[in-house]
N, C-alpha and C positions, 0 to 999 in steps of 0.2 A: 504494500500500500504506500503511495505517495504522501510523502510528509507536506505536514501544511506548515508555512513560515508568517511571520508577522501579516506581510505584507500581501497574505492568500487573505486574509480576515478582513471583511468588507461590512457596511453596516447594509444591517438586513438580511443574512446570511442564520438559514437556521437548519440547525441539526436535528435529529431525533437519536432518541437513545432505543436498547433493547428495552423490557419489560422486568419486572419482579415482583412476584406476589408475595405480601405478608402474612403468614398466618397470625393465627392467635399464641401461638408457643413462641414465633420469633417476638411479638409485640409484648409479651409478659419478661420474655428473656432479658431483651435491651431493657425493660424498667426494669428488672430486679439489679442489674449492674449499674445503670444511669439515672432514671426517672421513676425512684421507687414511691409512685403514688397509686393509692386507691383505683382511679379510673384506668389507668395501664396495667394494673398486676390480678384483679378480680373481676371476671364480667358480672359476679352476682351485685358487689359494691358497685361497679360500674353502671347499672342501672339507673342507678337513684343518683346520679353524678348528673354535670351540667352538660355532658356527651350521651349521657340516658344508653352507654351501652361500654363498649370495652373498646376504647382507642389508642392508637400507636401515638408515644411521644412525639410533637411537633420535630424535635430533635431526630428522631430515626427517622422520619420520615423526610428531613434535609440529611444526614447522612447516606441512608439509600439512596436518594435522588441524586448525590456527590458521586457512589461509587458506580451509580449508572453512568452520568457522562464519563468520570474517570476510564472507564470499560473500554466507551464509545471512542476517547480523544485523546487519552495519553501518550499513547502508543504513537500517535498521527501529528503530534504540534510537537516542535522541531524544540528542542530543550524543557519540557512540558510543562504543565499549566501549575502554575507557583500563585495563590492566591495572595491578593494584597490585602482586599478589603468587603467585606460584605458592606453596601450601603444600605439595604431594605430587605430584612424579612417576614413573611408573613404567611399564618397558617390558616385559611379564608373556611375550611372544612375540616374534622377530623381525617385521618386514614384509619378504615376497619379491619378485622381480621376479612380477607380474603380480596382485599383491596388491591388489583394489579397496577403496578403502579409506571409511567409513563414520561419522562421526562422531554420536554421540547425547550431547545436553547436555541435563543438570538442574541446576535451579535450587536449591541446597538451603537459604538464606537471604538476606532482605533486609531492609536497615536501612539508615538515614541515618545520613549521616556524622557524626562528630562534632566532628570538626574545620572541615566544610564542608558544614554541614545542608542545603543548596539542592540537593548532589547525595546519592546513595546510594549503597550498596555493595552488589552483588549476586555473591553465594558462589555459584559453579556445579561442578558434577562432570562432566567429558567423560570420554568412551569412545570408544576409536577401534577400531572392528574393522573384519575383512576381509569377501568375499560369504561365507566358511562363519560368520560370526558368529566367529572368532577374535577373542580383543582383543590387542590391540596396543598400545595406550595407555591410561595412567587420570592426569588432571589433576588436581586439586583448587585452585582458583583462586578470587581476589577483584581 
């Protein structure tokens, strides 16, 4: 596969990533290590919760979303993708057990650095949704 260089990253340019579905054991798992609350570790607690059901940490749900594009784009951007800064993020739905999860990335600016001209800085926007096209997650990143 052909590597893509700064100067291949164009605004408007979007990728899509493969798929991953959450069960309920990956979603109990990541809270008991990360996010040990009620509504991610018990679906019977999680009923009576403000998610009224058992949902995946906003966190795992940007984490997987991370190693989907990672999957997608490491391999392919020529010294690979070195995050600076998240500028916005936001969980619009939960993710449920059995939620297949979808990431779509645009590119919404690129520019050389200015402190380190040799590399660039490429502004992306991801979307993380479900198979109904639920969103789930929205990034904004450099």
């Amino acid at each position: 596969m052909e590597k893509l260089y700064f100067e291949d990253f164009q605004p408007g340019m979007r990728f899509e990533t493969a798929t991953r579905t959450l069960t309920a054991d990956d979603i109990i798992g990541f809270a008991r290590q990360h996010d040990p609350q009620p509504f991610h570790l018990d679906a019977r607690l999680a009923e009576h919760s403000v998610f009224a059901g058992l949902a995946a940490s906003g966190w795992q749900t940007a984490t997987t979303s991370m190693r989907l594009v990672v999957d997608l784009l490491a391999d392919r951007v020529a010294g690979g993708l070195v995050g600076m800064q998240v500028d916005k993020m936001r969980w619009p739905r939960p993710t449920r057990p059995g939620d297949t999860l979808k990431v779509t990335l645009e590119i919404l600016k690129a520019k050389r650095s200015t402190t380190q001209p040799e590399f660039g800085v490429v502004g992306w926007r991801w979307t993380t949704t479900n198979q109904g096209t639920s969103q789930k997650t929205e990034n904004k990143a450099r």
